[in-house]
C-alpha positions in Angstrom: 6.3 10.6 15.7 4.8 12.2 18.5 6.7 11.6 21.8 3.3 11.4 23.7 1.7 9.1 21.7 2.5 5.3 21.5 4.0 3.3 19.3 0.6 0.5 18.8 -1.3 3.8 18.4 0.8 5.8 16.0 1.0 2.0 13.9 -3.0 2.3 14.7 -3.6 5.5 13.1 -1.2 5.7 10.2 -2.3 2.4 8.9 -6.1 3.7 9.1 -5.2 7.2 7.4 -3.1 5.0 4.7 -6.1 3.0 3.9 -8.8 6.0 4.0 -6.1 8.0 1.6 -5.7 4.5 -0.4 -10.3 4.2 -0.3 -10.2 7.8 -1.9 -7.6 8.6 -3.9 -7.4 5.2 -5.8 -11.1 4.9 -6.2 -11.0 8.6 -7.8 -8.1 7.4 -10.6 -10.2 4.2 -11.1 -13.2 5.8 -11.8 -11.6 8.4 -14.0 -9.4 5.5 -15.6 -12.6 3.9 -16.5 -14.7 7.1 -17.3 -11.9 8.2 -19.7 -11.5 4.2 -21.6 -14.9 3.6 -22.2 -17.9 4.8 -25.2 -19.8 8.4 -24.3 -23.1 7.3 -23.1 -21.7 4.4 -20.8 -19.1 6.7 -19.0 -20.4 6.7 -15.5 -20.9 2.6 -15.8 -17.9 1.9 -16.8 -16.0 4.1 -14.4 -17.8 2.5 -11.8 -17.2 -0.9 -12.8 -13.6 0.2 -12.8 -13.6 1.1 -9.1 -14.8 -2.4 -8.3 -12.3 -4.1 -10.5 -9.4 -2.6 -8.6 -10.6 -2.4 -4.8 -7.1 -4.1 -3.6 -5.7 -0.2 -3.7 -6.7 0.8 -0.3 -5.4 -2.5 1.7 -1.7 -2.0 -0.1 -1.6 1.5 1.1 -2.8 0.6 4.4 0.4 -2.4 4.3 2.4 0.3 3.4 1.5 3.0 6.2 1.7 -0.3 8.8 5.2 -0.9 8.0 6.8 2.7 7.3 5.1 3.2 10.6 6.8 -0.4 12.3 10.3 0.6 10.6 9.9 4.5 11.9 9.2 3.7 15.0 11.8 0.8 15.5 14.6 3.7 14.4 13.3 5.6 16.6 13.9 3.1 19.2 17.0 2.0 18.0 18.7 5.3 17.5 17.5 7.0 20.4 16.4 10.5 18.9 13.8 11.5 16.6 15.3 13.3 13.7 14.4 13.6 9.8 16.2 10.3 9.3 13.6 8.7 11.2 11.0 9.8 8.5 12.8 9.3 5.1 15.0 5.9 5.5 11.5 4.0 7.3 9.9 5.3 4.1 12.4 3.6 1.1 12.4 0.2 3.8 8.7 0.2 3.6 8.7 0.6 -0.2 11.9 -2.5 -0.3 10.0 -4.4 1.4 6.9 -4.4 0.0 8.3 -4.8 -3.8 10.3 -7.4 -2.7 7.3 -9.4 -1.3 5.8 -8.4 -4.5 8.4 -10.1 -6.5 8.7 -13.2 -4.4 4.4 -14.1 -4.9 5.6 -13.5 -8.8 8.2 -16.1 -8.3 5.9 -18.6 -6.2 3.4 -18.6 -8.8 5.9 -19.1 -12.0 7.6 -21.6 -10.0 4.2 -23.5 -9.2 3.2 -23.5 -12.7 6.5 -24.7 -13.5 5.9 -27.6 -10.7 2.4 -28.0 -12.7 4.0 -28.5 -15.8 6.5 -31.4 -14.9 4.1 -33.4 -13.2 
């Protein structure tokens, strides 16, 4: 992280380029995904309906940058020096957190349907 650059505008930019990066690149395998799984003359249809299917890409990539960034940036201030550390440990957090959010929704929504089911 630059040193001459705060911390709300680092969280600022990295979550923006995550979710630019997330826009792209997932709306480029989406559309290729669907291009590649449909019949020859409906191709470009398809592969566009794909890209609207799966639009949730680019807001998880932008959670992603906004908490590597949170995490790197609260090492940084915890540890006191900016070293590679900084940039590789923030990184696996961000990716902890996130699946572990992931599987808690999975649980809420078995255990809902469970609480469905007994009532």
């Amino acid at each position: 992280m630059a040193c001459d650059k705060p911390w709300f505008d680092h969280l600022v930019d990295r979550t923006g380029d995550c979710f630019c990066w997330g826009l792209v690149l997932g709306s480029a395998y989406d559309m290729l995904k669907g291009m590649r799984n449909s019949l020859k003359g409906e191709r470009l249809i398809w592969g566009s309906q794909a890209v609207r299917m799966s639009a949730t890409g680019a807001s998880c990539c932008a959670a992603y940058g906004g908490l590597s960034s949170v995490f790197k940036s609260s090492m940084i201030y915890v540890r006191q020096k900016d070293d590679p550390w900084n940039s590789i440990l923030p990184e696996a957090a961000a990716s902890g957190f996130l699946k572990i959010a992931k599987a808690l929704a999975r649980l809420h929504a078995r255990l809902s349907f469970l609480a469905w089911e007994w009532h």
